[in-house]
MARLUM-882320 format. One record per residue (C-alpha): x, y, z; residue in three letters. Coordinates in steps of 0.2 Angstrom, whole numbers, plus 5000, padded with zeros to 4 digits. Layout:
XYZALA
...
This chain:
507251404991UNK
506651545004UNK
505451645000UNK
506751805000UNK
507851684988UNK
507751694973UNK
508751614954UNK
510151694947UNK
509651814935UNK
510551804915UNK
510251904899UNK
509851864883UNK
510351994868UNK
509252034856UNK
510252144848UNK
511152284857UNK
509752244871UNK
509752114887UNK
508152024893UNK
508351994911UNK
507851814914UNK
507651674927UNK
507551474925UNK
507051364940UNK
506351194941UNK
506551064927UNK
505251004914UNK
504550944901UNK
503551064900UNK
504351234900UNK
503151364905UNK
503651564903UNK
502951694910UNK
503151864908UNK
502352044917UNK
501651984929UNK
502952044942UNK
504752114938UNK
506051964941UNK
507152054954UNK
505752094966UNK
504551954965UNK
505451874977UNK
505251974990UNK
503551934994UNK
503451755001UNK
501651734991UNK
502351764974UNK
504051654980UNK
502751504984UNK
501551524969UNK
503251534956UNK
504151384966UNK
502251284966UNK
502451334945UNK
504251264944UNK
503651094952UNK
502751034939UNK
503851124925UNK
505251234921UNK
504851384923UNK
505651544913UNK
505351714920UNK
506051864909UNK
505552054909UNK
504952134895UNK
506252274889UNK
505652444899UNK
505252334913UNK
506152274928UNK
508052234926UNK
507952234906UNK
508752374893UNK
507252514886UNK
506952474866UNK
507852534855UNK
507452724847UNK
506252644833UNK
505452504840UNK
504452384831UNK
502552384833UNK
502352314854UNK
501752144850UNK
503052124838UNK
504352184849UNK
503452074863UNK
503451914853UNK
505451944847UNK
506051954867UNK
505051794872UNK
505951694855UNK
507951784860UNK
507351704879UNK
506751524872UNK
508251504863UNK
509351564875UNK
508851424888UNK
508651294873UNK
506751274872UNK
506051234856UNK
504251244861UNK
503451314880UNK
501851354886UNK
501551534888UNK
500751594906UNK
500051774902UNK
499151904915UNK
498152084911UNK
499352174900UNK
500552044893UNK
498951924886UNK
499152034871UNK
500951984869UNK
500651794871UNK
499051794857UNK
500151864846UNK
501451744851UNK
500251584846UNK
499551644832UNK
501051704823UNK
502451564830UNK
501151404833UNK
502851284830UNK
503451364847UNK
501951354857UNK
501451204864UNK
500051284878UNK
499351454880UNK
498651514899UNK
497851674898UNK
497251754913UNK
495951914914UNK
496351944895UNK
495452014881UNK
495552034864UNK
495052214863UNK
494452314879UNK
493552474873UNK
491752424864UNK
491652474847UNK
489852454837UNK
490452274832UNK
491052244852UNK
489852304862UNK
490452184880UNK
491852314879UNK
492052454891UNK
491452634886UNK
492952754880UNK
492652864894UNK
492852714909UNK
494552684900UNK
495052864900UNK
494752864918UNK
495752714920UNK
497252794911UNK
496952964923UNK
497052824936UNK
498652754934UNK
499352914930UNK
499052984946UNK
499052814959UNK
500352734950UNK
501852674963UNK
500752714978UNK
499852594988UNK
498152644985UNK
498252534971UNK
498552384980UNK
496852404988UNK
496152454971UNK
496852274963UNK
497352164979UNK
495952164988UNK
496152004996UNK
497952095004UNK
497352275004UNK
497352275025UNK
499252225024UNK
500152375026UNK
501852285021UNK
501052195006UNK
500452365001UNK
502052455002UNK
502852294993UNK
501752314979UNK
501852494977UNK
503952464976UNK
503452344964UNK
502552444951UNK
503952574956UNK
505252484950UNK
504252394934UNK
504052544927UNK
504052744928UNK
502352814932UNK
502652884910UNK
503052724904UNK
501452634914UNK
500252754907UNK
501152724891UNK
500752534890UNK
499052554898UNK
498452644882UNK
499252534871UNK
498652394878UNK
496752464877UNK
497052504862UNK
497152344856UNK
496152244845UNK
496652044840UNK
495051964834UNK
496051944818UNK
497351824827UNK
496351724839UNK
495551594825UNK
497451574822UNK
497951504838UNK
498251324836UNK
498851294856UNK
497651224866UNK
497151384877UNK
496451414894UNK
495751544900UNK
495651604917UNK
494551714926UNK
494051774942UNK
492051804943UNK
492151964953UNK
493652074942UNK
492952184930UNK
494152274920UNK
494052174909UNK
492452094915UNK
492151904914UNK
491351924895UNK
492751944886UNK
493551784894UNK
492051714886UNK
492351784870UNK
493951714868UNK
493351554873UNK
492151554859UNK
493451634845UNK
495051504849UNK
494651374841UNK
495551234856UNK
495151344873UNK
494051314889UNK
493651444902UNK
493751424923UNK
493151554931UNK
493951584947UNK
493351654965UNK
494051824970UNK
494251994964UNK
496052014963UNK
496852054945UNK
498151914948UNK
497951724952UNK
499651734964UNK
498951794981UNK
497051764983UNK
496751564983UNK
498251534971UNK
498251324974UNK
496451324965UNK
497251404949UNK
498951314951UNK
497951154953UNK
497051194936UNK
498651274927UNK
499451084931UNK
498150974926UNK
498051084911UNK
499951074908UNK
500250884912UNK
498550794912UNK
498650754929UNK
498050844944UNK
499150834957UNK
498350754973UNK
498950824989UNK
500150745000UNK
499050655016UNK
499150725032UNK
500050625043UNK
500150605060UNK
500550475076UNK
498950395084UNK
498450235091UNK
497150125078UNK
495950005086UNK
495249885079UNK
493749775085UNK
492649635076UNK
491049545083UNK
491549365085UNK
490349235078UNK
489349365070UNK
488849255056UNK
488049125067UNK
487449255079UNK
486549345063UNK
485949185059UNK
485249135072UNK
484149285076UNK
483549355057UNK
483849505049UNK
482849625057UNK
483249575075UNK
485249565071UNK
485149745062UNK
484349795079UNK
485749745090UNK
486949815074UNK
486249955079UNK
486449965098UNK
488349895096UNK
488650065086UNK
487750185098UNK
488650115113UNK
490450105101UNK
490050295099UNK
489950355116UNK
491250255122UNK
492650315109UNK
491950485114UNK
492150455133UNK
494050415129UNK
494350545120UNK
494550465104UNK
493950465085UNK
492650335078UNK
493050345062UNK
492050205054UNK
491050075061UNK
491449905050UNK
489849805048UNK
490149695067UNK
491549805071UNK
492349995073UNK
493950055068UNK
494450205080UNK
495950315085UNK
496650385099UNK
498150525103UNK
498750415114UNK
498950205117UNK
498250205137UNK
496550315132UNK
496350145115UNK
496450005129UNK
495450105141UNK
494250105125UNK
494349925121UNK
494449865139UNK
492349975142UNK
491749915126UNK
492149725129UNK
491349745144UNK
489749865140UNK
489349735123UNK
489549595133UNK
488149645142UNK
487149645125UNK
487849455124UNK
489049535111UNK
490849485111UNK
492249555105UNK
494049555099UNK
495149705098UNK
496649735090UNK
497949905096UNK
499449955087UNK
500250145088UNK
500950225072UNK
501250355059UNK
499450355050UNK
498850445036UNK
497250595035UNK
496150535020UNK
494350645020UNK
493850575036UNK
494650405033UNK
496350345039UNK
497650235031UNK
499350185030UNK
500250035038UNK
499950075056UNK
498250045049UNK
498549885043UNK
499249835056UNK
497949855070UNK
496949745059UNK
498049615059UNK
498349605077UNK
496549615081UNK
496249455068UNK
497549345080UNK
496349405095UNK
495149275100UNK
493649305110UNK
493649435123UNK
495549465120UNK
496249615118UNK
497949615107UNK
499249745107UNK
500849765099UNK
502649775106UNK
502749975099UNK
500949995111UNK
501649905127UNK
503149995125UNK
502450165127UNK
500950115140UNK
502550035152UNK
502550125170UNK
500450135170UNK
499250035178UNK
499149925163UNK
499949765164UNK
499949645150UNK
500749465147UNK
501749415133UNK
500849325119UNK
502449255107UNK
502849305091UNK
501849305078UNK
501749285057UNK
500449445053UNK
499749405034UNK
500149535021UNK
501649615034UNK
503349575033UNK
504349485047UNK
503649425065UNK
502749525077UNK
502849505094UNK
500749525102UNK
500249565120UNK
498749515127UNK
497949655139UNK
497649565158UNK
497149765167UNK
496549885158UNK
């Protein structure tokens, strides 16, 4: 799916109403999510596209928006108390994509909604993610981490004047506030979520809030999410929540912005998954084509022998200095040396012989001799190590070396013919732990 793509969007009735709603990916788990962005329009920004498609990997994901939001009806003349309301659209969308129990992904303004949710309908809540929420935002004499009545007027006068603008964007975005098509995207956004009336209408029903009652009742196993440098509301009352639910953990986030979507969204999405499924995902290796040598000191055991410890760690030592700046001189990468050998890569077969070819003859100078081993594959990135079976089998060849030889595969020859490389054939061989026969070249001009 593009990013400018997006799932078709249904309606659910409640009542005489519609919930616009989305379903992508497949679970278990199912995961809904609600407010953060309005359905239609989410998908206009490639960021949000990646962070919802990264959600529906790991889950099915259900998007709705609230009624007065988005692409949904306005409530009814004589609505029902807002969390109320809230938690009676989310149940019409469950049932009307047939799950039973969901985990609930909350941001800002709809944390509220997805307390209430837990504590009053635990049977359908299997997992509760809430991110910058709080159970009550204007301190009071019993809840003195909340922020002054006069900071949350000023918020409301705020909103009531920016909303639909994109000063905003920089206000709550500030990892994308220097994007001037991000800000206009976000400014249609708000615009189209809700009337600049309606926004200043939620804002002060949202701070008006209070649901230290509910949050002993939350059965779900909750986390909570927060970045260390937003403050409205500030990282204490993620703390609070943590301490009042009885099965929640905190992870405090880098960042400033009042959403996880844009500013480093793989470290919450790495969190949200382990969270969800018990594993964290791992990501996929890089992968790319080089050339693997292998070389091995031969007779080391009897060389090591026969001069002790001490003198044998001596000339360990000078094999790896010389190893080192002759991989450097051809351009390749040491990646580890191997106790009496290296492994190494290069972007290209002719520098790895060229490599193999000086080393031979530098150590034997050091009355060091070698055996090397070439083979050119798809190899995989791992933290500075490299795997895969191109891997392997570079180690294999360079075990059917004997002294001084230096063993290539067919694949290597193949791409070094026309250079001043000449080789001779060395028969087929039988490479232990790889399948079939492998047909070896032995390097004569390097």
């Amino acid at each position: 799916m593009g990013a400018g793509v997006q799932p078709e969007t249904r309606y659910a009735w409640l009542g005489q109403d519609r919930i616009a709603y989305q379903v992508l990916g497949e679970g278990p788990p199912d995961l809904v999510m609600t407010g953060a962005v309005t359905i239609d329009v989410a998908w206009e920004d490639p960021g949000v596209a990646l962070f919802l498609r990264s959600l529906a990997s790991f889950s099915r994901l259900i998007l709705f928006d609230r009624r007065s939001t988005g692409a949904s009806d306005p409530p009814p003349p004589d609505p029902l108390p807002p969390w109320e309301s809230s938690a009676e659209e989310l149940a019409v969308v469950l049932d009307e994509v047939g799950s039973e129990r969901a985990a609930i992904l909350a941001e800002i303004d709809t944390t509220p909604a997805a307390i209430f949710f837990a504590g009053t309908r635990p049977e359908r809540t299997s997992a509760l993610i809430l991110v910058h929420a709080s159970a009550k935002y204007v301190a009071s004499d019993d809840y003195p981490i909340g922020i002054p009545r006069e900071a949350a007027e000023a918020l409301v006068a705020q909103v009531d004047q920016l909303w639909g603008t994109d000063a905003m964007a920089a206000m709550y975005v500030p990892s994308r506030a220097g994007d001037e098509r991000f800000r206009r995207w976000w400014a249609k956004l708000l615009r189209t979520g809700a009337s600049p009336r309606a926004a200043r209408a939620l804002l002060r029903t949202v701070l008006e809030v209070d649901l230290r009652p509910i949050l002993p009742l939350v059965q779900a196993p909750t986390l909570v999410l927060h970045r260390r440098d937003f403050h409205v509301p500030p990282v204490e009352h993620a703390r609070f929540l943590v301490e009042q639910i009885p099965d929640a953990r905190l992870a405090e986030l880098p960042g400033a912005d009042m959403s996880i979507i844009w500013d480093t969204p793989e470290v919450a999405l790495d969190l949200i998954e382990e969270f969800l499924t018990g594993v964290r995902r791992v990501p996929e290796p890089a992968r790319v084509l080089a050339t693997v040598l292998f070389t091995d000191i031969v007779g080391s055991t009897e060389r090591a022998a026969r001069l002790g410890d001490r003198r044998w760690r001596e000339l360990l030592g000078a094999h790896d200095d010389l190893a080192r700046r002759v991989v450097e001189e051809f351009q390749g990468q040491l990646v580890k040396t191997t106790g009496d050998g290296i492994l190494a890569t290069f972007d290209g077969p002719g520098r790895g012989i060229g490599c193999a070819a000086a080393l031979r003859d530098e150590l034997g100078g050091l009355g060091l001799r070698i055996r090397a081993g070439l083979h050119t594959g798809e190899v995989e990135l791992r933290d500075g190590d490299v795997g895969g079976i191109a891997v392997h089998l570079a180690a294999r060849v360079m075990a059917t070396a004997g002294a001084g030889e230096i063993l290539v595969s067919r694949t290597v020859r193949d791409l070094v013919v026309g250079a001043s490389i000449a080789v001779e054939d060395r028969g087929s061989h039988a490479l232990k732990g790889i399948e079939g026969a492998w047909q070896l070249f032995a390097v004569t001009r390097a």
